[in-house]
C-alpha positions, 0 to 999 in steps of 0.5 A: 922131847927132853933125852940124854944123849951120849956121843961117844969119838976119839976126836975131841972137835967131833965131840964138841960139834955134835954136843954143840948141836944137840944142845941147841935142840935142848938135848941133855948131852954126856960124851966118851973119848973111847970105847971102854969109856963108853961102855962105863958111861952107858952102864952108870948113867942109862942115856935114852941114845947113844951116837958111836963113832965106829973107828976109834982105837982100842975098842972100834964101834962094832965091839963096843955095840956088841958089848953093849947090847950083850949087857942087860944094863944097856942092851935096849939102849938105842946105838946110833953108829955114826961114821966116814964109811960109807961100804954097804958091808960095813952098815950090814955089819954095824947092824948085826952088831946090834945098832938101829942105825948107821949115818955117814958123815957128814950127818945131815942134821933134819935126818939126824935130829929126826932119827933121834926122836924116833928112837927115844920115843921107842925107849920110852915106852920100853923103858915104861914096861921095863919098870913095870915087869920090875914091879911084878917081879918085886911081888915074886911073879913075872918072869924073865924077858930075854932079847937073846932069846933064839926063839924071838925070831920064829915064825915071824909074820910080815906084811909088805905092802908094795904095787910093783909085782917085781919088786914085791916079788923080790922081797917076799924072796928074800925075807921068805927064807927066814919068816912067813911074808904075806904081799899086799898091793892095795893099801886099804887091804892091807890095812885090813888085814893088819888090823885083824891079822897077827903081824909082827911087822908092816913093810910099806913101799915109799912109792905106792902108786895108788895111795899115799904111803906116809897117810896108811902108816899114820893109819896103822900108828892111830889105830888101837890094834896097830899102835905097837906094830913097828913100820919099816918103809922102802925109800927111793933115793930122792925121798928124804924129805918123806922120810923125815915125815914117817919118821916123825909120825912114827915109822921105825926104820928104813931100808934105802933102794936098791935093796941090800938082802942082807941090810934088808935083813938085819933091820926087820930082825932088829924090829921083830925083836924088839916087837916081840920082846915089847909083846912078852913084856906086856903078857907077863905083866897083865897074865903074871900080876893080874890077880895080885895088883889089879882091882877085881871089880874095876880091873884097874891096878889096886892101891898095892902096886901104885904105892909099890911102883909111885915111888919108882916113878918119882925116883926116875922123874928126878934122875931125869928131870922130868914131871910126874903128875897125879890125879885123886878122883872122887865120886860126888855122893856116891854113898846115896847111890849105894843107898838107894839102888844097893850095892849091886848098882853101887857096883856096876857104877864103879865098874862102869867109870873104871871102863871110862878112866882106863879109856882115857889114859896112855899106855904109861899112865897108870890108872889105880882104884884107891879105894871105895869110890877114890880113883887115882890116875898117875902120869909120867911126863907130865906137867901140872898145866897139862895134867889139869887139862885132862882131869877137866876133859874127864870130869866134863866127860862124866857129868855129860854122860849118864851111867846106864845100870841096871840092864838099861833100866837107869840112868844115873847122872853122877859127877866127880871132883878132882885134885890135882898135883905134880911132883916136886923139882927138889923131890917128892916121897909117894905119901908126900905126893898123894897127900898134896893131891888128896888136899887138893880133893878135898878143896874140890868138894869142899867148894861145892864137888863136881870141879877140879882143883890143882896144888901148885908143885 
């Protein structure tokens, strides 16, 4: 997972032994010698994580964090506070102060890079709503998210999910104060109730005594109700080798035993936050812009907001070095379909594949109806080997299954072709970029339809 990541120390040796590190892990590295460097840095160059030194003159980390999580520019940066202290008073306070997390040097390098990954994978997806909240609010709808907001926090519902009755209990004390906590000691309960409850956050003890901890978080990442739901696991010491794996497979955060109320605390306010503020991005944009962007047959986006936010995806691919990949879809001789059954059926059968694609696609991808039986599917991250591998998967997927119209009474065995295209190192516009990929669509039909051809980038 390619990251820029910027390590902020007054000591140079430090700088250069983390930056020595990361890079060999292939991560793009910027460095800051102080804390107004840093604070300049992170404004103008938008890493996907930040490690901080805390005790640094001038500026210590603590304000720096502050600063940075108070400025709109950098406040869903990741901080990752990195430092010889090694109190409990000084992790509750580089917490509060806004950090995700706060390592004690020396870092252990698995749980470092393991910490990194999680945490740019968070950003990743918040940076894709972010653009996507942009968007809307280009068009004059949509509005303000703020994480500042005094009433994220309220009525906050957590699950915790522990079979040791004295601990739950203790827990379910502490976290009580502030937010609505319900306990579970059986993991397929809780399960259950995550899944057709309405939580903001899932507690899972380490130590479940009935079943695999690690196996129930990877149940609620997998699932579509669950996905976006963040996971704080309870680790005893001893486990560190386990929580690597959850954060791996997708766990959020940690508090270590014994529990300290206030850390405790501090890390479920940093997730609740984030969920909900991740929450309002989404309803915003789907309730604000639905009517605007989006397709009314297909509920897809329209060719409107791709042709407004490609172009913010190909200028962020290159800031970042990254690929953007596109495929132009055709519905082979749908103009027969229209022909012999009516548009009525015409209908049900672009509503149908519409249903299909967006069932295909992730979360930042973005499917678009183009126009009349032409789809477009774009996909941020992507290459071209791989972006060829799904437009196959796809067009496999509807030649083997028939489209049921018509209340059941046909069945009709309909067929796609593809192009497909990744965008340029040197740089792409939006028209530059479609046009390569509508070429290589019509190459697919006219070699015969029912196929996929890519353009070499």
């Amino acid at each position: 997972m390619p990251a820029r990541v910027l390590v902020v120390d007054d000591i140079p040796v430090n700088v250069r032994l983390l930056e020595a590190k990361l890079m060999a892990e292939y991560y793009d590295v910027i460095t800051a010698e102080n804390g107004f460097e840093a604070l300049d840095v992170a404004a103008s160059e938008n890493p996907d994580i930040i490690l901080l030194d805390v005790m640094m003159p001038g500026l210590d980390g603590f304000e720096v964090c502050r600063r940075l999580k108070d400025n709109e520019q950098t406040t869903h940066i990741p901080v990752v506070m990195v430092t010889a202290l090694d109190q409990q008073s000084d992790r509750v306070k580089g917490l509060s102060a806004g950090a995700d997390d706060f390592l004690t040097k020396p870092v252990d390098d698995v749980a470092l890079f393991a910490r990194i990954k999680s945490l740019v994978r968070v950003k990743m997806l918040s940076d894709e709503l972010r653009l996507r909240h942009v968007s809307g609010q280009d068009f004059g709808v949509g509005g303000d998210s703020a994480l500042d907001d005094p009433s994220i926090l309220e009525n906050a519902n957590i699950l915790v999910v522990e079979d040791r009755p004295l601990h739950a209990k203790k827990i379910a004390e502490d976290l009580g104060k502030t937010h609505c906590v319900q306990l579970e000691e059986n993991a397929d309960e809780a399960l259950f109730k995550l899944k057709n409850g309405f939580f903001d956050l899932a507690v899972v003890s380490l130590s479940l005594q009935q079943r695999d901890a690690l196996r129930l978080c990877s149940h609620i990442r997998s699932l579509e109700e669950t996905r976006h739901l963040p996971i704080l696991i309870l680790v005893e010491d001893g486990e560190r080798d386990r929580l690597i794996r959850g954060l791996e497979m997708g766990v959020n955060d940690y508090v270590m035993r014994p529990i300290d109320p206030n850390e405790m605390t501090a890390r479920v306010n940093t997730q609740i936050k984030r969920k909900r503020y991740q929450d309002r991005l989404r309803d915003e944009f789907h309730t604000s812009l639905e009517a605007a962007v989006k397709d009314q047959l297909t509920g897809l986006y329209n060719r409107r907001y791709l042709s407004n936010h490609l172009g913010k995806l190909l200028e962020r691919a290159r800031e970042e070095n990254s690929h953007v990949s596109c495929l132009i879809i055709d519905m082979d001789f749908f103009k027969n379909v229209n022909d012999q059954y009516g548009h009525d059926v015409g209908d049900e059968v672009l509503r149908e594949f519409g249903q299909r694609l967006a069932n295909n696609v992730r979360e930042m991808d973005l499917a678009c109806r183009y126009g009349g039986e032409e789809f477009v599917l774009v996909l941020p991250d992507t290459d071209i080997s791989f972006a060829y591998m799904i437009a196959e998967r796809l067009r496999q997927e509807i030649a083997d299954e028939p489209f049921v119209v018509s209340t059941g009474k046909l069945n009709l065995n309909l067929t796609i072709s593809i192009g497909v295209t990744a965008s340029l190192s040197d740089g792409d516009t939006a028209e530059s970029f479609l046009k390569r990929a509508d070429e290589a669509l019509y190459s697919a039909k006219r070699d015969g339809r029912n196929r996929v051809v890519a353009t070499a980038a």
